[in-house]
N, C-alpha and C positions, 0 to 999 in steps of 0.2 A: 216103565218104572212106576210104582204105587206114590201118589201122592199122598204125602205127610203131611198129619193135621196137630199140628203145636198150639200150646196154650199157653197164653204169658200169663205170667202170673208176677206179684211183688213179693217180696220176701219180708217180712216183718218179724222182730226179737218182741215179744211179752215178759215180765218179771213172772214168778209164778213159785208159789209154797212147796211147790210138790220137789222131790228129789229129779234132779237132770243133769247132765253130765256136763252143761253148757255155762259156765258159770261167768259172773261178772264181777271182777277183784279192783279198785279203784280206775274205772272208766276203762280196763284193761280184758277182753276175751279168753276165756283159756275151756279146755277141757280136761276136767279130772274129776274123779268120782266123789270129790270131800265135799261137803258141804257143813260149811262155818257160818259164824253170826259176821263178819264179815262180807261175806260174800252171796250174793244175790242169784240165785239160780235164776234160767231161763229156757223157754221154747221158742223153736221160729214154725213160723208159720206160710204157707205159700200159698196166699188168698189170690181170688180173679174178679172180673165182673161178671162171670158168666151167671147168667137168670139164674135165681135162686129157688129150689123147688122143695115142698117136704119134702123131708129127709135129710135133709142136706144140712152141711153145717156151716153156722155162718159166724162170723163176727163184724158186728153190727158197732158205728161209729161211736156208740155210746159205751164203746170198752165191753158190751156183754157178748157172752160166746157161747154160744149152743144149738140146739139139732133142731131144726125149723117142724114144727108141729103141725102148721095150719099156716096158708093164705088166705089173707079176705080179700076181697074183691075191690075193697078202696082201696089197696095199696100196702096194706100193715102185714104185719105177720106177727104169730108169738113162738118162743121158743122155749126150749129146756134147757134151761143152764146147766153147768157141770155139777153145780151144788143140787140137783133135782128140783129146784125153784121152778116158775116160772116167769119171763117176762113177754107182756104183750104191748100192743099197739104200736110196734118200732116198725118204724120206714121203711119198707123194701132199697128204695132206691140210695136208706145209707146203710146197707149192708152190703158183706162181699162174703162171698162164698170162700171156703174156706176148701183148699183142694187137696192138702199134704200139711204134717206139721213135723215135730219130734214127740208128740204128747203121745204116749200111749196110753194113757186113759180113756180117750173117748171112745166110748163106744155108743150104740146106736139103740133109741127107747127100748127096742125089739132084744136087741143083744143083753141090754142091763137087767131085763125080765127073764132071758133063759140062761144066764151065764157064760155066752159064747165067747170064743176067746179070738174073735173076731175086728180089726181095727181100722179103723180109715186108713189110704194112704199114708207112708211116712216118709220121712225125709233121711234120705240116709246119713250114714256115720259119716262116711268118705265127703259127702257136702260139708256136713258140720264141721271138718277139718278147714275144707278149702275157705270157709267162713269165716273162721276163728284168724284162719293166717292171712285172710284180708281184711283182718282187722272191724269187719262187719260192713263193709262195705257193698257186698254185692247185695244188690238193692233190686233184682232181677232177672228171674229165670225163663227159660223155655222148655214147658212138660210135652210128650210125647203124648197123644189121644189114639184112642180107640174107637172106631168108627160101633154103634150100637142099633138096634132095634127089637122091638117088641114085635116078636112073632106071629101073634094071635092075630095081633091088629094087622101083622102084614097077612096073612093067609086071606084072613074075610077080605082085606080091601082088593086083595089081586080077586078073588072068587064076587065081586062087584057089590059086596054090601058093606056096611062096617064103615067105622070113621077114615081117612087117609093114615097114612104109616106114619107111627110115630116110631121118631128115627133122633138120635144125639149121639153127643160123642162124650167119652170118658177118659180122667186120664187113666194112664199103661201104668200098671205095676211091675215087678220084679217078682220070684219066686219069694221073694221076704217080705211082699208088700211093701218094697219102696218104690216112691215115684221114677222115673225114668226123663233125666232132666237132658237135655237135646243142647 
């Protein structure tokens, strides 16, 4: 039998302007598609520890959330926030990578330049149900991973030149791009 490689992840609710289906009515969860001046929209988000790399999206303890541009070597990193901004000098080690959300907005430098309609893992519907009717308490997932490797790097390193195999893991999506929660 194939050993299964899971990733915990936390589950986090962010407030957010944009239209979502997940809404907050006096300290109360519900899904429906209105969106009132009462009522507070929200995305959840399934962040990890796992090392954070360009590319990758993170949100960082200072509430900013965006697609990691560049590491330096002391430790920082800067990122593209969702507003096209940038922030730098924030702490690798208070960030957390950012694995699935319900945001389909984010897309990635690359994707915002050519148009692609291309989107990080999401969180599916069927969760967002079970969340709302726990009242927001599930505080805690486990995603399914996909074992990975860079090719090129494996060819040379087996043919005895070239750096050692770079090799990680990702999470598994669904045909719809949702995460696949174990």
């Amino acid at each position: 039998m194939e050993q299964q490689n899971l990733l915990n992840c936390d589950v986090i609710m962010l407030p957010t302007d944009e239209a979502s289906n997940l809404l907050l009515t006096n300290d109360k969860l519900r899904i429906t598609p209105f969106k009132g001046n009462c009522h507070q929209t929200m995305f959840l988000y399934f962040v990890s520890d796992t090392k954070i790399k360009e590319g990758d999206w993170s949100k960082h303890s200072s509430g900013d959330i965006g697609q990691v541009t560049i590491i330096f070597k002391d430790g920082t990193y800067e990122m593209r926030l969702l507003n096209g901004e940038f922030a730098g000098g924030l702490s690798i080690v208070n960030g957390r990578k950012i694995e699935a959300t319900t945001d389909t907005l984010f897309k990635s430098e690359f994707e915002m330049e050519s148009n692609e309609k291309y989107y990080i893992p999401q969180i599916s519907q069927s969760f967002v149900k079970d969340f709302v009717q726990a009242e927001g308490k599930i505080q805690n997932v486990k995603l399914k991973t996909i074992y990975k490797w860079d090719e090129d790097t494996t060819k040379d390193y087996i043919k005895g030149k070239g750096q050692p195999i770079v090799e990680w893991y990702e999470v598994e999506t669904d045909e719809n791009n949702n995460v696949i929660i174990i």
